[in-house]
N, C-alpha and C positions, 0 to 999 in steps of 0.2 A: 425182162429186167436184167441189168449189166451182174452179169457176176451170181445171178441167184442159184444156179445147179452148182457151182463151186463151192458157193456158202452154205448149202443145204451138206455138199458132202463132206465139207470140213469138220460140221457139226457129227454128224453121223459117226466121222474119222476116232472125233473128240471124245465119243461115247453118249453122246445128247441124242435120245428120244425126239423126234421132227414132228410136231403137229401144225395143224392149217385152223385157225378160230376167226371165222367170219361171220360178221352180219350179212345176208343178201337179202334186201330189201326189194331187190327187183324180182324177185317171186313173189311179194307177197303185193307189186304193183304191175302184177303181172307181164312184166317185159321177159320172163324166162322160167322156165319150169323146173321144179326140183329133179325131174328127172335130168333137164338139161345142165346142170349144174353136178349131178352124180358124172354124166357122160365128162364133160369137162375134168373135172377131179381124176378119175381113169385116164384120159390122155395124158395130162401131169404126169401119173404114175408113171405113166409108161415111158413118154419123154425123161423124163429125172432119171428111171432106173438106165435106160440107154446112157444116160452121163454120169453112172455111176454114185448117184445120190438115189436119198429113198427118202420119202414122209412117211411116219410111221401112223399115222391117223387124221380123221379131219369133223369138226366140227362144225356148224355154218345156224346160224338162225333165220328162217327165212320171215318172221312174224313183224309187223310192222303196226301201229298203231290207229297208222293212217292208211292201212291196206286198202286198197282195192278187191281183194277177194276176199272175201268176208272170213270164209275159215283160216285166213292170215292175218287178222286184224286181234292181236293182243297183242299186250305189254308186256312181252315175256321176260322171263329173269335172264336167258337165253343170250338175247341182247346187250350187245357192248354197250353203256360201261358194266352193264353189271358183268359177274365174274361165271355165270352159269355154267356155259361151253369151258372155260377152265378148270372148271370145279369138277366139270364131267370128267375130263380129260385126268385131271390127278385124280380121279377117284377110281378109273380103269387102268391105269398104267402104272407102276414102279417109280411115281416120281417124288422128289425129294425137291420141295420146295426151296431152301437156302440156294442149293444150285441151279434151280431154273430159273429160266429166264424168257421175254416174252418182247420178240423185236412187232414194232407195230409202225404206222406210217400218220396216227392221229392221235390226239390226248385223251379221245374216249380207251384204245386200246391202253392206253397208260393206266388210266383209272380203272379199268378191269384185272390189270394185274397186280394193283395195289388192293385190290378186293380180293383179290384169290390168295394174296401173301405171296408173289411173287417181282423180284427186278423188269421191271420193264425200261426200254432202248429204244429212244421216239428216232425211227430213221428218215431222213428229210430229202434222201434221195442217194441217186451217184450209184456205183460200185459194190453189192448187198457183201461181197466178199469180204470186201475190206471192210467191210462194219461190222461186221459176223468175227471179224480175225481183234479186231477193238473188243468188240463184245466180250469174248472170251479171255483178253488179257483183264479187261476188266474183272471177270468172274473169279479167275483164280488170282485176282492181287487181295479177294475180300478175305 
């Protein structure tokens, strides 16, 4: 994606805690394995810190309702929109809700960070940079 390792490090730059809160539904319809999705997450790491950005954790649901693999078939709280994966995430980390924030690419992400009592940033595409660098002007004009 244009501009993602810049906007990851800008954040980082800013003092913002970087987490990953995903649904993967294709684990639990079997098109990829939790193991294969750790592997993936490690690459990241490793590509990002090469660009001088970092995430600082990641969350991921892989349960599905309509799974295919049976021990993936619930409705978990986990699952976007609910607010689980974020609830997890401020409940292990230093975070201070008023200032966080939770850029996402669908309206389910939006409605999960309106459950978690966090600003959510529905991004619609283009440039993660430059909507990372909006985002933050946003944050401190609150």
């Amino acid at each position: 994606m244009p501009g993602a390792a810049a906007a990851i490090r800008r954040l980082n730059d800013a003092g913002y805690l970087v987490f990953i809160a995903s649904n993967q539904s294709g684990i639990a319809r079997g098109l990829f394995t939790e193991d294969d999705l750790v592997k993936l997450h490690g690459w990241m790491l490793s590509e990002l810190a090469a660009l001088g950005a970092r995430i600082d954790d990641a969350r991921y649901c892989p349960f599905h309702p309509e799974a295919k693999i049976a021990g993936y078939a619930w409705d978990s709280d986990l699952r976007k929109p609910r607010p689980g994966m974020l609830l997890d995430l401020i409940g292990n980390w230093p975070v201070e809700r008023t200032k966080s924030f939770l850029i996402g690419d669908k309206e389910i992400d939006m409605a999960a960070a309106r459950a978690a009592g966090i600003t959510g940033y529905l991004f619609a595409g283009g440039d993660l940079d430059a909507f990372v660098a909006d985002c933050l002007a946003k944050q401190a004009a609150k």
